[in-house]
VOGU-378234 format. One line per 8 residues: for each residue x, y, z of C-alpha. Coordinates in steps of 0.2 Angstrom, whole numbers. Layout:
BEGIN
X Y Z; ...
//
This chain:
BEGIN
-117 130 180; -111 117 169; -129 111 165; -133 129 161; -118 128 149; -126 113 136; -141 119 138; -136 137 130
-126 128 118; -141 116 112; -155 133 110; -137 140 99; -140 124 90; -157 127 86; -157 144 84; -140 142 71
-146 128 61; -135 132 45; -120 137 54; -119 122 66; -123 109 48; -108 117 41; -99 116 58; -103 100 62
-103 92 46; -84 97 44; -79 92 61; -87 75 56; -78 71 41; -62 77 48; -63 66 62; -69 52 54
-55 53 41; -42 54 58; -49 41 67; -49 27 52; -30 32 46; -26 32 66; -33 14 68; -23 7 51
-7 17 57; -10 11 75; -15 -9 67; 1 -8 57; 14 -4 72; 7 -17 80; 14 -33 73; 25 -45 85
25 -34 99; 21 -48 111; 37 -58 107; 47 -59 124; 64 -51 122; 58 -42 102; 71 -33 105; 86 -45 106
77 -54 91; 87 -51 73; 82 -60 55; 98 -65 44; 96 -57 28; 108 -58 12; 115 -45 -2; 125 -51 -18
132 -36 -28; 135 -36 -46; 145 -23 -54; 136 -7 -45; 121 -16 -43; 117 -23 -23; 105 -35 -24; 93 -39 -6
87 -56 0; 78 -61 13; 85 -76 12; 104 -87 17; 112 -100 10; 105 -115 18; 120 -120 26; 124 -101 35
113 -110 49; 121 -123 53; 138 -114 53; 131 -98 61; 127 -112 78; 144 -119 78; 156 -105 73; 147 -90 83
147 -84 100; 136 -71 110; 117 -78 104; 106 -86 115; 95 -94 102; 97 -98 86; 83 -103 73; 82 -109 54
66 -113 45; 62 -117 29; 46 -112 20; 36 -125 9; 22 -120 0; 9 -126 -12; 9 -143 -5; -2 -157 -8
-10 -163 7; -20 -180 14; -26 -182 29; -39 -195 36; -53 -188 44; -62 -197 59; -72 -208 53; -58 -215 43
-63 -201 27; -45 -196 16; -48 -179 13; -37 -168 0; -31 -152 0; -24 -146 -16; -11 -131 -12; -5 -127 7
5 -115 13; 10 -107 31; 21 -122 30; 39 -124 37; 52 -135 43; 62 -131 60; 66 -136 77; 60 -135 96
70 -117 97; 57 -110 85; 45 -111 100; 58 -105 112; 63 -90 101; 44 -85 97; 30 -85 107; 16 -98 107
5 -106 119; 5 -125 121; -11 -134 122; -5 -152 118; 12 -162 118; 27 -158 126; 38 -144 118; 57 -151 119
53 -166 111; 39 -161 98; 52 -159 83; 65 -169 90; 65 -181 77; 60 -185 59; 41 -185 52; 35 -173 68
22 -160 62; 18 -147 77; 0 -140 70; -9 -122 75; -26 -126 83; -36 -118 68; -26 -131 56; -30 -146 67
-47 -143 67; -47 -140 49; -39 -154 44; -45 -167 55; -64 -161 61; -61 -162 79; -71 -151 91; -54 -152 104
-39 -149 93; -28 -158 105; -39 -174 98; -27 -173 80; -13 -178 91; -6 -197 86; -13 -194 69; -2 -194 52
-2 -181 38; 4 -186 20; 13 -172 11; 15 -172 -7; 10 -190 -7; 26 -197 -2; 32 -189 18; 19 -192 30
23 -184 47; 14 -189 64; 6 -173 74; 16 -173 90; 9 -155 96; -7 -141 96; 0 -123 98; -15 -108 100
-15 -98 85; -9 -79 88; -23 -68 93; -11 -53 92; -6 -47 75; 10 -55 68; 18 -61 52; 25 -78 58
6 -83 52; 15 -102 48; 3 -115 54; 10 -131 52; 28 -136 59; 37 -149 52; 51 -156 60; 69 -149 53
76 -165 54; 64 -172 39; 74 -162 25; 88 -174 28; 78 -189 27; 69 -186 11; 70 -181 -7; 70 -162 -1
88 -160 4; 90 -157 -14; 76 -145 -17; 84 -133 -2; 100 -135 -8; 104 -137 10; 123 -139 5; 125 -126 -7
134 -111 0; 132 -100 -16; 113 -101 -18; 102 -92 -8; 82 -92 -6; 70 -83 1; 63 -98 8; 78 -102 20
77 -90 36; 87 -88 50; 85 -80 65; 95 -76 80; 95 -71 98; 106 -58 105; 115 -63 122; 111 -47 133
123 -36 130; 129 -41 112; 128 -30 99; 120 -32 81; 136 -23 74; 149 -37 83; 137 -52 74; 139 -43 57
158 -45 59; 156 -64 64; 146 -66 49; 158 -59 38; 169 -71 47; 160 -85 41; 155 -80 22; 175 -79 21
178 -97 30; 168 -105 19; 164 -95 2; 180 -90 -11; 185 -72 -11; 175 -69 -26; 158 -71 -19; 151 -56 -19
138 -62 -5; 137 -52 12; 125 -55 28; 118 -43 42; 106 -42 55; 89 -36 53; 81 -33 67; 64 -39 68
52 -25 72; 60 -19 55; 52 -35 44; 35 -28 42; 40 -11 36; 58 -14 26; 51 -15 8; 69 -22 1
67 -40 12; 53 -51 8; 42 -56 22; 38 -71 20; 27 -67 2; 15 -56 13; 19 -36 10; 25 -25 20
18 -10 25; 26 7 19; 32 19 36; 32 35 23; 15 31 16; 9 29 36; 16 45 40; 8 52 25
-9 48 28; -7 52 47; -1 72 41; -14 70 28; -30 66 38; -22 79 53; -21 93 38; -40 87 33
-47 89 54; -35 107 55; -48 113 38; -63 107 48; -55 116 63; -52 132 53; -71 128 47; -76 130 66
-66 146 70; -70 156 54; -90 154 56; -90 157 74; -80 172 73; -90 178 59; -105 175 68; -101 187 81
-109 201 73; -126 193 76; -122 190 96; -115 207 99; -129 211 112; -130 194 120; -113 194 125; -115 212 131
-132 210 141; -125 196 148; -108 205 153; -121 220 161; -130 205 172; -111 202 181; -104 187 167; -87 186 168
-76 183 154; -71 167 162; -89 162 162; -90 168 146; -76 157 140; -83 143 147; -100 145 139; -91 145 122
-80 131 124; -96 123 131; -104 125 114; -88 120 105; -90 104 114; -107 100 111; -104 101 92; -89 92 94
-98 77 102; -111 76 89; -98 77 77; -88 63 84; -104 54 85; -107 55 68; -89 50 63; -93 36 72
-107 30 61; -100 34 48; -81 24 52; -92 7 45; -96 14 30; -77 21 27; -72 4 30; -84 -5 20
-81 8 4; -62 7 5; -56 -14 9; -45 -13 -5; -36 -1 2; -37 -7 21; -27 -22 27; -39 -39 27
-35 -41 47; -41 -23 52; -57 -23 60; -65 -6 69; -75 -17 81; -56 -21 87; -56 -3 95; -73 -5 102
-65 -8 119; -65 5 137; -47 12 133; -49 16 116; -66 25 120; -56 34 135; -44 39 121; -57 46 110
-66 56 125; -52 64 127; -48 66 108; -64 74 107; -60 85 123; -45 91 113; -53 94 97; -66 104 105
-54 115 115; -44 119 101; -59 122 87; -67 132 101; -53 141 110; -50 156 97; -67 163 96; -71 159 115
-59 172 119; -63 185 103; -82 183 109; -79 186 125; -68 201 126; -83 212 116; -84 228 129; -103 229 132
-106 248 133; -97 251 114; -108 236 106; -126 242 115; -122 259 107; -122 247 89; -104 254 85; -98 234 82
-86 232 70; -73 218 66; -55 223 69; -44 222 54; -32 210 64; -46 198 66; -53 199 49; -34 194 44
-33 179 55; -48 175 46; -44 178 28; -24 168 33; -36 154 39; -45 152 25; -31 154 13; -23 140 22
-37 132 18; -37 134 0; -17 131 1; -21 114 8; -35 108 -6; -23 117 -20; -8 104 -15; -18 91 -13
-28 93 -32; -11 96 -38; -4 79 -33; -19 69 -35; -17 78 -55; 0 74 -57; -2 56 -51; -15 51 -63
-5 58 -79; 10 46 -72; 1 32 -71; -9 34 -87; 7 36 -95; 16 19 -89; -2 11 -93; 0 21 -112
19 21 -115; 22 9 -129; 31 -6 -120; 39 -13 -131; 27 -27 -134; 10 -30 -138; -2 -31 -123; -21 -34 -131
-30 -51 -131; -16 -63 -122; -19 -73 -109; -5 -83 -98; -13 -100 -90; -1 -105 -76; 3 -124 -75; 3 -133 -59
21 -134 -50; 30 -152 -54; 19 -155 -68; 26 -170 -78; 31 -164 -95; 18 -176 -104; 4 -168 -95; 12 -150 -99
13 -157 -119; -6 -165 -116; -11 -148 -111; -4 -139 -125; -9 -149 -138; -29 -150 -135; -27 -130 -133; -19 -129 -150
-37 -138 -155; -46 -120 -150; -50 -112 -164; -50 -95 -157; -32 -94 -151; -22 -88 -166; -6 -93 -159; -1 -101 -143
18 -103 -134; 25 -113 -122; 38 -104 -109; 42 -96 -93; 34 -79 -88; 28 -63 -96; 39 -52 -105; 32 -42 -90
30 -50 -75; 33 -49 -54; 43 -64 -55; 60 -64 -58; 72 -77 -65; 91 -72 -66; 108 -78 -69; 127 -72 -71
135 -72 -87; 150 -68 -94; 158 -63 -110; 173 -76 -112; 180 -64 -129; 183 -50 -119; 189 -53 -101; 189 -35 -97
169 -35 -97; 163 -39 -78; 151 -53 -76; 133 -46 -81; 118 -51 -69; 103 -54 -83; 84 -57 -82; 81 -72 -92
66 -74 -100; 60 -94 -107; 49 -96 -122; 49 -109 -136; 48 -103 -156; 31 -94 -156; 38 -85 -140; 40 -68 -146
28 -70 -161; 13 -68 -149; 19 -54 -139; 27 -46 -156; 41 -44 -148; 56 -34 -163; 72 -44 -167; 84 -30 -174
97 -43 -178; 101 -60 -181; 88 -73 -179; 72 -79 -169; 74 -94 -156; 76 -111 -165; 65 -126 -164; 75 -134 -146
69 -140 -129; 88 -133 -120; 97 -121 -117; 106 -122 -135; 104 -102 -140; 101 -87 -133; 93 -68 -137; 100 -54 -129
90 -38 -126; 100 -19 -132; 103 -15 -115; 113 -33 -114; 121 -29 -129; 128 -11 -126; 133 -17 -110; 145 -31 -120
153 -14 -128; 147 -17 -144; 132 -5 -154; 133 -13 -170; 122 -29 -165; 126 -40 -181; 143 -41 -176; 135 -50 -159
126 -64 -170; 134 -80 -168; 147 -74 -152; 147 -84 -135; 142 -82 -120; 146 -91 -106; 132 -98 -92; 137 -110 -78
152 -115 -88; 144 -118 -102; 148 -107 -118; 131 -103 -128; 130 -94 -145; 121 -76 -147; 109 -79 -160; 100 -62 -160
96 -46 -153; 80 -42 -147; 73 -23 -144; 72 -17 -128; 55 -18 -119; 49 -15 -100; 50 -33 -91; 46 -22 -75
35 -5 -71; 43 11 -75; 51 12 -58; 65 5 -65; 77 5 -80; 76 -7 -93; 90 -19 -87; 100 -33 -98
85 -48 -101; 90 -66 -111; 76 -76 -120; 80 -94 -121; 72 -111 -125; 74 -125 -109; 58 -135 -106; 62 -138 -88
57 -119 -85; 40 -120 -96; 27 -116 -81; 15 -105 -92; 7 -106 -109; 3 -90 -117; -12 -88 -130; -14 -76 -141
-34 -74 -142; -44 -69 -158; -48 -51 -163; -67 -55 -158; -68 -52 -140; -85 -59 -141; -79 -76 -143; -65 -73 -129
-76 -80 -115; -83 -95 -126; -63 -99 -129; -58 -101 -110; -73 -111 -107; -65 -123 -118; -47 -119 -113; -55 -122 -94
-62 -141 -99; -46 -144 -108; -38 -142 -93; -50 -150 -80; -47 -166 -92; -27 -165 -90; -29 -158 -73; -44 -162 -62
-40 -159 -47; -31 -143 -51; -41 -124 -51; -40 -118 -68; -28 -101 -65; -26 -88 -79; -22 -69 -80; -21 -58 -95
-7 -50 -98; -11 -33 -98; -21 -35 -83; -4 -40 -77; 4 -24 -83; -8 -13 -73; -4 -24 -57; 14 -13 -56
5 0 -50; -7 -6 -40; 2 4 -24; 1 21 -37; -16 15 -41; -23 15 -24; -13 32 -18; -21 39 -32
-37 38 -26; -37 40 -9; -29 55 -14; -44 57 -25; -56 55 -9; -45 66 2; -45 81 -10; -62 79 -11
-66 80 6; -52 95 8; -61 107 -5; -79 98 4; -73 105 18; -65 123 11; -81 125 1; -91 121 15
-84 135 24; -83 146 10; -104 144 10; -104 150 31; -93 164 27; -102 172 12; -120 170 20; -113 179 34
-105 195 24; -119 194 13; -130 195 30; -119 212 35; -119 219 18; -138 218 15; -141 237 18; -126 241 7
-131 229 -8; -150 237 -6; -141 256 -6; -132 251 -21; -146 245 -30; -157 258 -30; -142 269 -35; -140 259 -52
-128 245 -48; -128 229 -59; -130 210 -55; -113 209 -61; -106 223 -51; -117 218 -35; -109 199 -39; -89 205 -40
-90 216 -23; -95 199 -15; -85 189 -23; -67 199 -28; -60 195 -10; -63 178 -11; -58 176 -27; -40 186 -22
-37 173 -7; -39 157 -20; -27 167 -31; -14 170 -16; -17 151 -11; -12 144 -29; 3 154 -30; 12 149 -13
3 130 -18; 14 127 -34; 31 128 -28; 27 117 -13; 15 105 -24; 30 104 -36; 43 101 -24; 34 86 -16
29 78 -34; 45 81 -41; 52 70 -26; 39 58 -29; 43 55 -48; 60 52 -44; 54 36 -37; 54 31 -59
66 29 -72; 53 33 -85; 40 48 -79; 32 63 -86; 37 79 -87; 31 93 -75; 24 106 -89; 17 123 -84
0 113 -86; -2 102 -76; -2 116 -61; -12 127 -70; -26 115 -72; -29 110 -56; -30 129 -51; -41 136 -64
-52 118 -58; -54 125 -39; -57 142 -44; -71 135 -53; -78 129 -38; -76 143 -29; -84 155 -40; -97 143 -43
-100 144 -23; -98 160 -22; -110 164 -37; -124 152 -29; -126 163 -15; -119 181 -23; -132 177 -38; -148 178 -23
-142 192 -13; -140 201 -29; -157 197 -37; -164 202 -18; -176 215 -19; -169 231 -11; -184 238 -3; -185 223 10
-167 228 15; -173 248 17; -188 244 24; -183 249 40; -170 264 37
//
C-alpha cells in the first residue's frame, strides 16, 4: 500500500510540474535556512559541556562603581586568589591563572635549529589544580608535580608539535622554552588538545610559581589590591551543597578585610556555562556569543519554514479544484478517507524529502557565502554523523505532516456524488483560511523589510554623523609592545622624511577606538564634586591637529614628554559644575595625588559608537603611553599606497622582525558596528528569502484562480471589458490582503525597532517614512507579480476559453 502511495505521489509530481517547483522550491530554502541557524544555535550551547562537575564550577569576576556608573571586569585583584584559598570555606578547588600574551618565543628544534616565534598567545600561568578543575587528558609527565615548581611549561599536543617538530609530542618533554628572551621553562608535561568545543583554548602552562621568580611580579601587580585586570582569573569549585549566594558574602568578607571602606570594588560568582554568552565579562579577548540574537535567528528561520509551510497548504488547497474527480472516482472504487489521508501525506512527504535533499546541497554553499557571519570553529561535516541524520528523518517527518496535514484532510472529505455532478465550489471558510495564510505571509516579509529598512538608516547615520573629528586619509601604525623609546623616536623620525604624510603625531589610541584607558580624578577646589571616572586620551603637540579635533578654550597641549597638563572634554567640564570653560583654564585637577593644571577644553566628539553617551575624556602628553603613530596622509589617494610602501620599509629597518600593523582610522570607526553591520544583512538575505518565498506563493495561487476564472475572463471580454479592467479583478483581492498585511505590520515592526534603538544614546528618529517605504516597496513586488501573470491571462484570446461552451 505504501508503495502504491510514492508512486501516486511521484506521477503528481510529473503531472504538477509548476506547482511542485514552487512547493518544493520553498520547503527547500526554508529548511535550509532552519537547519544552518539550528547547527550555529546548537554549536554555540555547546561549549564546556564536558567539564566534570560544570555545574559546581563558578569564574570570580569584579565590579567598581563610580558615581552611578558600575563598571564589569572579568578580572580580580591579583592577590583576591591567594586570599580567597586561605580565608574561605565550602570550595573544593580553587584556581588562579594569569594570561600572557604577545610573547616572544625560542625554542631549539631537533636538530639543534633556534627557531622564533614573534607574538604568542593562549599562554598563562597557574598550578596543578588547573588540571584537576578542568578537564584534560595526559599523554606525558605526571600531573601533581608538572607545575610544582618554577620554570615548568605544561604544552598542548598541537603546541609541542609546533614548536619542536616532533612526530610523538610527548618527545618535547625535557626540552627548554625561552620566553621574552630572559625566562626559559623546561616542558615537564603533553596534555590532548580539546576536541569538544571550549574557551579555555590556552595552550601552553606555565608554572604559577615563575611570577614570583621573575621580573613579572611587577607587571601582574600581584600585590596590589586596588588594581584589577582582566588577565588575572579565578576560579572556584563549589563543595556540594554550597551555594553561589553564601560565597558572594565570603567575598564581600574579604574585599572589606583587606580593602579601606572606600573601594568601591565588589566580587561575585559567575557561573561558567554563563562565560560564553554574558557580553559584560570578557572571555578571555574571544567574544561571546549573544543568547537574544540566538533566539532571534532560531524565531527567524522558524517564521521563514512556517511561509514555505503556508506555500505548501495554500497551493494544494487551491489545487483541489483540478482533482475534484480523482478524489471522487477513487471514493466510488471503496477509498476510504483514511486511505485517502494517507495518499496525501504520502505526497507531502515525497516533496518534503526532495526538499530536504536539496537544503542539503545547498547547506555548503550557505556556509561558504556567509563565514563572516559564522563562527571560524563551525563545520556542517561536524553533523554528518547517524544521530543527527536520525534527527533530520524525523525533522523531515514532521515537516511533512504538518505542510501536508490541512489539505490531506480538506481533500479528502470532498463527497463524491456532489463533485461528479460538477457542482465543486470552494467553501468560504476555506477560502479565508487561505487568504489569513497568506496575509500572514505578507505580515511576516512586511516586518522583516521594515527592520532590515530601519537598521540600515541607523547605521548610515552613526557612519554619517559628524563625530566630532575628522576621519579621511589617517592612518594609526601600532608599535610593537615594550618598544625602547629610541626605537619608537627612530621610527618616527624616518616617517617624518615621507613626503606625503602632511602631519604626523606620536600618542596613545584613536580619538575613537575599542581600547580604553581610564583613570579617577578629582577636583581638589570643590570637595563636594564626587571623583569623575575619565577616558584619557595620549597625544603629543600635533595630536589634535591631525584629527582637527576643536579647542573652545584655553590652549593646545604644550611641547612635554609627562604628564605636566591636561585637556578636558565639555562633558568633563559640565560635570566639574562649571559651563563657562575659560574660567576652567589654568584650575587643578588632581590624578594619583598628583595635582595637574587644566590647560584647555576640548569639544566634545564620540571616542565610542553611538551606543553610548559621550562620557568625560582627557587628552594628555606622557611618553611612556605612546604605542601608535598617527599619519595624516595627502589629499592624493593615489599616492596613499606608494607612502605606506615607504612607511612599511621604514619600519622593517627599525623593526625587522616585527609585521608591519596599521588601520586607518575610519575603517576603525565602521568596526563599532560590525555586530549591526552583520545583523543588517542577514536581515537583508532573510527578507529576501521571506518575500522569495511570499511571492513564490503568490505566482501558485494566481495561476490557479486565473486557471478557474478562464471562462469568465473570456465572457467578459467579448462583452467589452478592458486590459485594465480584466487586470484589477485579478489582482484587487491581492492587493487588499498586502494592504491589511502592512497595516497590522507597522505597530508590531515599530514596537520591535523602537526597542532595538534604545540599545543607542544617539539614533534616528522613527518618521512616518520609514514605514511607508518599505510598504509601498513590497506592493511593488506584488503588483509586479501579479501583473506578470494578470497581463497574459488578460491578453489571452477569448475564443480558446469559449471554444467549448
Amino acid at each position: 500500500m505504501f508503495r502504491s502511495y510514492i508512486k501516486i505521489a511521484f506521477r503528481n509530481l510529473q503531472k504538477n510540474k509548476g506547482l511542485s517547483f514552487i512547493q518544493i522550491s520553498g520547503l527547500a530554502v526554508g529548511i535550509s535556512v532552519i537547519l544552518v541557524i539550528g547547527m550555529l544555535v546548537h554549536h554555540e550551547f555547546s561549549y564546556d559541556k564536558f567539564h566534570k562537575d560544570r555545574e559546581k564550577i563558578y569564574r570570580v569576576v569584579s565590579s567598581s562603581k563610580f558615581g552611578d556608573e558600575v563598571f564589569p571586569h572579568s578580572g580580580v585583584p591579583a592577590p583576591l586568589g591567594e586570599a580567597v584559598k586561605n580565608d574561605m570555606t565550602g570550595l573544593k578547588d580553587v584556581v588562579e591563572f594569569h594570561i600572557w600574551d604577545e610573547v616572544k618565543v625560542k625554542v631549539f628544534q631537533n636538530p639543534g635549529t633556534l627557531k622564533s616565534f614573534k607574538s604568542e598567545g593562549d599562554i598563562i600561568f597557574t598550578d596543578a589544580n588547573y588540571f584537576t578543575m578542568f578537564s584534560y587528558e595526559w599523554l606525558a609527565g605526571s600531573p601533581p608535580n608538572a607545575l610544582d615548581e618554577p620554570f615548568k611549561v605544561v604544552l598542548t599536543e598541537s603546541k609541542a608539535k609546533e614548536y619542536f617538530g616532533y612526530e610523538q609530542a610527548r618527545e618535547a618533554l625535557g626540552n627548554i622554552i625561552y620566553y621574552q628572551d630572559s625566562i626559559q621553562a623546561t616542558v615537564t608535561g603533553i596534555v590532548k588538545d580539546h576536541e569538544k568545543l571550549s574557551d579555555f583554548t590556552f595552550r601552553e602552562f606555565i608554572s604559577f610559581a615563575t611570577i614570583d621568580k621573575t621580573y613579572l611580579k611587577k607587571e601582574f601587580f600581584m600585590d596590589e589590591w586596588d588594581n584589577i585586570n582582566s588577565y588575572s582569573q579565578l576560579f572556584v569549585k563549589l563543595e556540594d551543597g554550597v551555594e553561589a549566594h553564601s560565597i558572594n558574602e565570603s567575598l564581600a568578607a574579604i574585599l572589606k578585610k583587606y580593602l579601606s571602606e572606600s573601594n568601591s570594588q565588589s566580587n561575585k560568582l559567575q557561573p561558567l556555562h554563563d562565560i560564553h554568552f554574558n557580553e559584560e565579562y570578557d572571555n578571555f579577548e574571544r567574544g561571546t556569543a549573544h543568547k537574544p540574537t540566538l533566539f532571534g535567528l532560531l524565531l527567524l528561520s522558524f517564521f521563514i519554514l512556517v511561509l514555505a509551510c503556508i506555500n505548501f497548504i495554500n497551493l494544494t488547497t487551491a489545487q483541489s479544484s483540478t482533482r475534484e474527480k480523482e478524489i471522487s472516482v477513487r471514493k466510488t472504487l471503496g477509498s476510504s478517507k483514511k486511505q485517502l489521508v494517507y495518499q496525501f501525506l504520502g505526497e507531502s512527504l515525497v516533496k518534503t524529502t526532495i526538499a530536504t535533499v536539496i537544503s542539503i546541497v545547498l547547506i555548503p554553499f550557505i556556509f561558504s557565502h556567509f563565514s563572516d557571519y559564522l563562527p571560524k570553529d563551525l563545520f556542517y561535516q561536524n553533523y554528518a554523523t547517524i544521530p543527527y541524520l536520525l534527527i533530520l528523518i524525523v525533522f523531515t517527518l514532521i515537516t511533512a505532516f504538518l505542510a501536508g496535514l490541512y489539505p490531506a484532510f480538506i481533500l479528502s472529505a470532498f463527497r463524491p456524488a456532489w463533485l461528479l455532478k460538477g457542482n465543486f465550489r470552494m467553501r468560504e471558510s476555506r477560502l479565508f483560511f487561505r487568504q489569513s495564510l497568506m496575509l500572514f505571509q505578507f505580515t511576516i516579509a512586511f516586518c522583516l523589510i521594515i527592520g532590515s529598512f530601519v537598521i540600515s538608516q541607523q547605521i548610515r547615520y552613526g557612519l554619517s554623523k559628524d563625530l566630532g573629528y575628522a576621519r579621511e586619509g589617517i592612518v594609526n601604525i601600532h608599535i610593537p609592545w615594550k618598544t625602547r623609546h629610541a626605537q619608537k623616536e627612530n621610527l618616527f623620525q624616518k616617517l617624518q622624511s615621507i613626503h606625503d604624510f602632511i602631519l604626523i603625531s606620536q600618542g596613545g589610541q584613536s580619538p575613537a577606538s575599542n581600547s580604553t584607558l581610564s583613570r579617577v580624578m578629582e577636583f581638589p577646589s570643590n570637595a563636594a564634586i564626587e571623583p569623575i571616572l575619565a577616558e584619557f586620551k595620549y597625544g603629543d603637540v600635533h595630536y589634535l591637529s591631525i584629527y582637527s579635533l576643536k579647542i573652545i578654550a584655553g590652549n593646545p597641549l604644550a611641547p612635554t614628554d609627562t604628564l605636566k597638563e591636561v585637556i578636558i572634554n565639555e562633558t568633563f567640564a559640565k560635570k566639574l559644575g562649571n559651563e563657562h570653560y575659560e574660567d576652567l583654564v589654568g584650575q587643578m585637577l588632581k590624578i594619583d595625588e598628583k595635582e595637574i593644571p587644566i590647560s584647555g577644553v576640548v569639544a566634545d566628539f564620540h571616542s565610542k559608537s553611538m551606543h553610548q553617551p559621550v562620557g568625560p575624556v582627557v587628552i594628555t602628553s606622557d611618553q611612556k603611553y605612546y604605542n601608535v603613530i598617527h599619519i595624516k596622509l595627502s589629499e592624493n589617494i593615489s599616492n596613499w599606497s606608494t607612502a605606506l610602501t615607504k612607511a612599511e620599509n621604514a619600519w622593517h629597518e627599525v623593526f625587522p622582525d616585527e609585521t608591519f600593523d596599521y588601520q586607518f582610522f575610519d575603517e576603525e570607526i565602521a568596526s563599532f558596528y560590525n555586530s549591526e553591520l552583520k545583523l543588517n544583512k542577514l536581515l537583508n538575505w532573510a527578507t529576501g528569502i521571506a518575500i522569495f518565498i511570499s511571492c513564490l506563493g503568490l505566482v501558485g495561487i494566481v495561476a490557479f484562480t486565473i486557471q478557474k476564472k478562464t471562462k469568465e475572463i473570456g465572457i467578459r471580454k467579448v462583452l467589452g471589458a478592458s486590459i485594465s479592467g480584466i487586470l484589477m479583478l485579478l489582482s484587487k483581492d491581492f492587493i487588499k490582503l498586502v494592504l491589511i498585511a502592512f497595516i497590522i505590520a507597522t505597530p508590531i515592526g515599530y514596537y520591535f525597532i523602537n526597542k532595538w534603538l534604545k540599545n543607542f544614546a544617539y539614533k534616528i528618529e522613527l518618521h512616518w517614512w520609514l514605514f511607508v517605504i518599505p510598504g509601498i516597496g513590497l506592493l511593488a513586488i506584488s503588483l509586479l507579480v501579479l501583473s506578470a501573470q494578470s497581463i497574459k491571462a488578460a491578453l489571452a484570446n477569448p475564443v480558446e476559453s469559449l471554444r467549448n461552451e
